[in-house]
N, C-alpha and C positions, 0 to 999 in steps of 0.2 A: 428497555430503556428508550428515553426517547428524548429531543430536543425541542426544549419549549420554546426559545427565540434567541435567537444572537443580535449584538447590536455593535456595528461598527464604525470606527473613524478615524476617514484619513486613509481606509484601508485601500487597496489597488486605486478604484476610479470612485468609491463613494468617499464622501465627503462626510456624511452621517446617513446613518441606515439602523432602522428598529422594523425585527420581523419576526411576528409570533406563528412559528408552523403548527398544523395539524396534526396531532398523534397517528396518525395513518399518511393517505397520499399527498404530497402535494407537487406542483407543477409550478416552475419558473420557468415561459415561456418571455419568446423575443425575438429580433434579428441577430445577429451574429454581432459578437464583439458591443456588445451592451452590458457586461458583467454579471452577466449570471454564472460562469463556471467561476467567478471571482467569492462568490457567497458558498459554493461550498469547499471551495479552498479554503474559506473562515474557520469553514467545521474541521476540514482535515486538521487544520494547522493545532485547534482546540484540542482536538485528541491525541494527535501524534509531538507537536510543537514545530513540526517538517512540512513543509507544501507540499502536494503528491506531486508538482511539476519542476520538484530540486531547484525551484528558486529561492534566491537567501533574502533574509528579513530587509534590507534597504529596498530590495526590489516590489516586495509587496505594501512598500508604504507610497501615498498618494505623491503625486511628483509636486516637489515645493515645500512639501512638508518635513519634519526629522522624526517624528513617532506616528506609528496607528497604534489602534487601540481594538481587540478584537474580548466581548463579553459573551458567555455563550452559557445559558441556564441548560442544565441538564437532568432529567426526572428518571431515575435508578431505583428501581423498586420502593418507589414511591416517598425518594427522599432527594431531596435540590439538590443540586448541586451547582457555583456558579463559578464556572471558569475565566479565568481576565489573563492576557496576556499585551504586554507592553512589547513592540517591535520597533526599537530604535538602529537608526541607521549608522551609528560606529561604536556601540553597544552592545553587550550581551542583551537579549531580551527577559523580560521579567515576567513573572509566573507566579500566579496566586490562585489560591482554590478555596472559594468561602469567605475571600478578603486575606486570606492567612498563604503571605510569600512561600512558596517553596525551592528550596536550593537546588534540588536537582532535579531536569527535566522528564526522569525514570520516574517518579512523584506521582506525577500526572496519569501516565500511563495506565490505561483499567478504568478509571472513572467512565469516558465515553469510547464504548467501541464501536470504527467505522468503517465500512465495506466501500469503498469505490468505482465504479465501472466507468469504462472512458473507450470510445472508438479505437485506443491505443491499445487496450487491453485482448482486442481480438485479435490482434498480432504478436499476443504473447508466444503464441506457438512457432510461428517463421520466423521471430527473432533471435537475436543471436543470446548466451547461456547469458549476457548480466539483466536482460529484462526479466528471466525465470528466477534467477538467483534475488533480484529485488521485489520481486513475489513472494518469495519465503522471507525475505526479510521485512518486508513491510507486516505482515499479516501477524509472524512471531514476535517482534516487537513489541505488539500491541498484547499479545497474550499471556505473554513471558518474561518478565521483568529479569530471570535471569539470562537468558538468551542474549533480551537489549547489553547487557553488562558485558558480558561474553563476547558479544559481537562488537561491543565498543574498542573493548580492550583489543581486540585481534584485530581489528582495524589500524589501531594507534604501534601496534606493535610491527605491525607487516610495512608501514610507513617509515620505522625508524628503519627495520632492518633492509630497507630498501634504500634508503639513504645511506645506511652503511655499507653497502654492496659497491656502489657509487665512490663513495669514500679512497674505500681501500685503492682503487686503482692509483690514487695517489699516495695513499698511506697505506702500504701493506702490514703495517705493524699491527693495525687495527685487527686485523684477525682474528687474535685473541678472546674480542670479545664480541662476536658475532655468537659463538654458542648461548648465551646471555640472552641474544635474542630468538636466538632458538626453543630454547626448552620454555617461554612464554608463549611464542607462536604454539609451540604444540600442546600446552597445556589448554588454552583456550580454542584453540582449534579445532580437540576433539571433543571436546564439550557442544560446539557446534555443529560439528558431525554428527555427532546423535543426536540430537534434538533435531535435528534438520529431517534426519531416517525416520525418527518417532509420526513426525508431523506429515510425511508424504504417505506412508503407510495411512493412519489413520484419515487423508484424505483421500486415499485411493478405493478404502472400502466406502465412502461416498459418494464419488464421482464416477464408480462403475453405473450405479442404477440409476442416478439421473442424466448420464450420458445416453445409456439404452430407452430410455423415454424420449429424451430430444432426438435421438435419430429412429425413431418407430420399430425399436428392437433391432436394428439391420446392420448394428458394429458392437463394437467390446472393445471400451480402451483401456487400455492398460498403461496406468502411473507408476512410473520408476526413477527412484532417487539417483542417479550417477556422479556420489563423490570424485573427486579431483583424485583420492586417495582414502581408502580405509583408516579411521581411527583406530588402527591398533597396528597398522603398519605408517604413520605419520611420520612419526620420528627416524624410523630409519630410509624412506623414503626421500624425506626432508636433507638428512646427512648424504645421500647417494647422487642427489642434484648438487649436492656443492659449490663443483667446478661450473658444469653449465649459468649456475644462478651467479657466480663469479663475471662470468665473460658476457651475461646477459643483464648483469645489475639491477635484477629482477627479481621475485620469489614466484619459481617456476611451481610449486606443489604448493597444495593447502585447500582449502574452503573456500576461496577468493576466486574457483576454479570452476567450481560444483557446475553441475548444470541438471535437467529435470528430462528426463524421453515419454513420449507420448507413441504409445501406438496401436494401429487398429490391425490387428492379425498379423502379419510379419511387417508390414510397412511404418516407418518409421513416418509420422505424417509432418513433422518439421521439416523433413528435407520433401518428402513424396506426397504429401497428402494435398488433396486437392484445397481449393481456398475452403468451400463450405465445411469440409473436415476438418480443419486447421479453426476456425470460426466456431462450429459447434461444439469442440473440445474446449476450445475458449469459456463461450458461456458454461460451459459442465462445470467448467473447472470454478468459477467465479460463483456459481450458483452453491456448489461442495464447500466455498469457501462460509457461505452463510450458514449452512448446516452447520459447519465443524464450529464454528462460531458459539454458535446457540450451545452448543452440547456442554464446548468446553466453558464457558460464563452463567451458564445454566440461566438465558435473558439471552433476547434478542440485540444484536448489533442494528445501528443506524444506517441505512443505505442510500448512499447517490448515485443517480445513474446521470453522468455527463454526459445527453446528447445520443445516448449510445442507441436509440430505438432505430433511428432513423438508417442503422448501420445494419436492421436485422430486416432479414426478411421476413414476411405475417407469422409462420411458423413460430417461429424463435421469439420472436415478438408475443405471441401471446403466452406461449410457458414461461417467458421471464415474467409476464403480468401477473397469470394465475401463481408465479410462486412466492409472491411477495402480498399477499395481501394480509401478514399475518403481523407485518415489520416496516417500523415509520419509514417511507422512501422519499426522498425530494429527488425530483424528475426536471433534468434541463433540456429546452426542447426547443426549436424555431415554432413550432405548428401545435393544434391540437387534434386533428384527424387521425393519428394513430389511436387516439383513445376514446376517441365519437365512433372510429371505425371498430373498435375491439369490446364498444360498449365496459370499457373500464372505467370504475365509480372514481372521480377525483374527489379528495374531498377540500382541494384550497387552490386557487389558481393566483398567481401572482403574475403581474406582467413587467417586465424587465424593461427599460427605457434608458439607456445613459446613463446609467448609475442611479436611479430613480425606479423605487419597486411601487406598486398599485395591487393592492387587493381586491381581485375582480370578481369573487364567487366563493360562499360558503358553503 
């Protein structure tokens, strides 16, 4: 799959913008804060209907304005597709695929899959478990319509009964019906538990052997899912914290907890691993994500990389090059010497200006 052009307005700093990408590389180069990471936050939001940087829709509409307008053509085994989303600032946002509205934004999902990279992303490992845990969410989301629902629903559910936790300290009568919100939470919960197990397994038999490539055979990491709690031990689990989650007005167990361990031979490298280890687990782990991608869509995912060269050393720098030439990527970059220097073929340069793109080389 790949992205024929998106056209925006009104959206962050442009004002109007038509840009038709290359089905292979292309390069939005510039000075910082010129709005290039702005254009593929158009695509995230196209695919997902979420900005990858959790800002909400008034904030990505241009300042002075009340709507943007993001249109993004899509070519899927070699059938259009055109996405339009309306982003109004005290509004639900509106969503059409083909010109034909769709009610829910689950809809959407699967038409464009898209892979991200972001200099943030190489701190997935030293961060703390909700950057790992919004890994698995972002990526299952997009693959998994029932997942998204699963995880909507345990979302909405773990909020009321967190509120009611809160509640009761004034109204103990309430008690009652906290079980209510129990056997929800656990119903969707372990649904998410497994899926979550399914999805780390099946990346981990990926990310062994392009880990051992990226470090020239000299580690072995090993990926492991570390639920909050076992899906078959949730619910009584969940009953056993009662009290504590009482005096805590919190829901101490569930999936809202999970977290991901990384390690190379007994060292645990989130806490131990040196920065380059913690880094080149990173890209393994983002590069496994393309794989698993491909496999499970049977069609290559669209790929951005935000800025993120400049973050790698030549090494790493060039196995992310050589592993993507197979998969449309749009590249944001201040410079173009990593790819004079890595002799990597572009095949579209755009220059990024003030909200103002120029097509500089076919």
């Amino acid at each position: 799959m790949i992205i024929k052009s998106i056209e925006l307005k009104n959206f962050r700093n442009y004002e109007q913008l038509q840009i038709d990408f290359d089905a292979e590389t292309n390069i939005l180069f510039g000075d910082n804060a010129q709005g290039k990471t702005n254009i593929l936050e158009s695509a995230y939001v196209s695919a997902t209907t979420k900005s990858h940087k959790g800002s909400r829709d008034k904030e990505m509409i241009r300042f002075g304005e009340d709507e943007a307008h993001i249109r993004t053509i899509v070519n899927k085994r070699d059938q259009d597709f055109q996405i339009d989303l309306h982003l109004k600032k005290n509004r639900a946002k509106g969503i059409a695929v083909n010109q034909v509205p769709i009610k829910k934004a689950s809809d959407l999902f699967g038409i464009l899959n898209i892979i991200l990279f972001s200099p943030e992303d190489l701190n997935i490992i030293k961060d703390g478990p909700a950057e790992r845990r919004r890994f698995l969410d972002l990526e299952l989301c997009q693959l998994d319509k029932i997942y998204l629902s699963d995880l909507t629903a345990y979302n909405k559910v773990l909020k009321q009964r967190n509120t009611l936790l809160k509640d009761m300290i004034y109204r103990p009568d309430l008690k009652d019906t906290l079980s209510i919100w129990d056997e929800q939470l656990v119903e969707y919960g372990k649904r998410i538990i497994r899926r979550r197990q399914t999805f780390i397994d099946e990346l981990y038999e990926v990310v062994q052997n392009i880990h051992s490539k990226l470090s020239g055979n000299r580690e072995l990491l090993t990926l492991r899912y570390e639920p909050c709690v076992e899906s078959i031990f949730f619910q009584d689990e969940l009953f056993r914290a009662g009290d504590r989650d009482r005096k805590l007005c919190q829901t101490s167990v569930g999936p809202h907890r999970d977290d991901i361990s990384f390690m190379i031979g007994d060292i645990d490298i989130r806490k131990f691993g040196s920065q380059g280890q913690q880094r080149t687990a990173a890209l393994s782990l983002k590069l496994s994500e393309i794989e698993l991608v491909k496999q499970t869509i049977k069609d290559t995912p669209v790929l951005l990389l935000d800025d993120v060269l400049s973050e790698l050393d030549s090494n790493r720098q060039n196995y992310l090059l050589n592993s993507i030439h197979d998969i449309q990527t749009i590249i944001t970059c201040t410079g173009l010497d990593e790819f004079v220097k890595n002799k990597f073929r572009i095949h579209r340069i755009f220059q990024v200006t003030d909200g103002t793109v120029a097509l500089l080389e076919e």
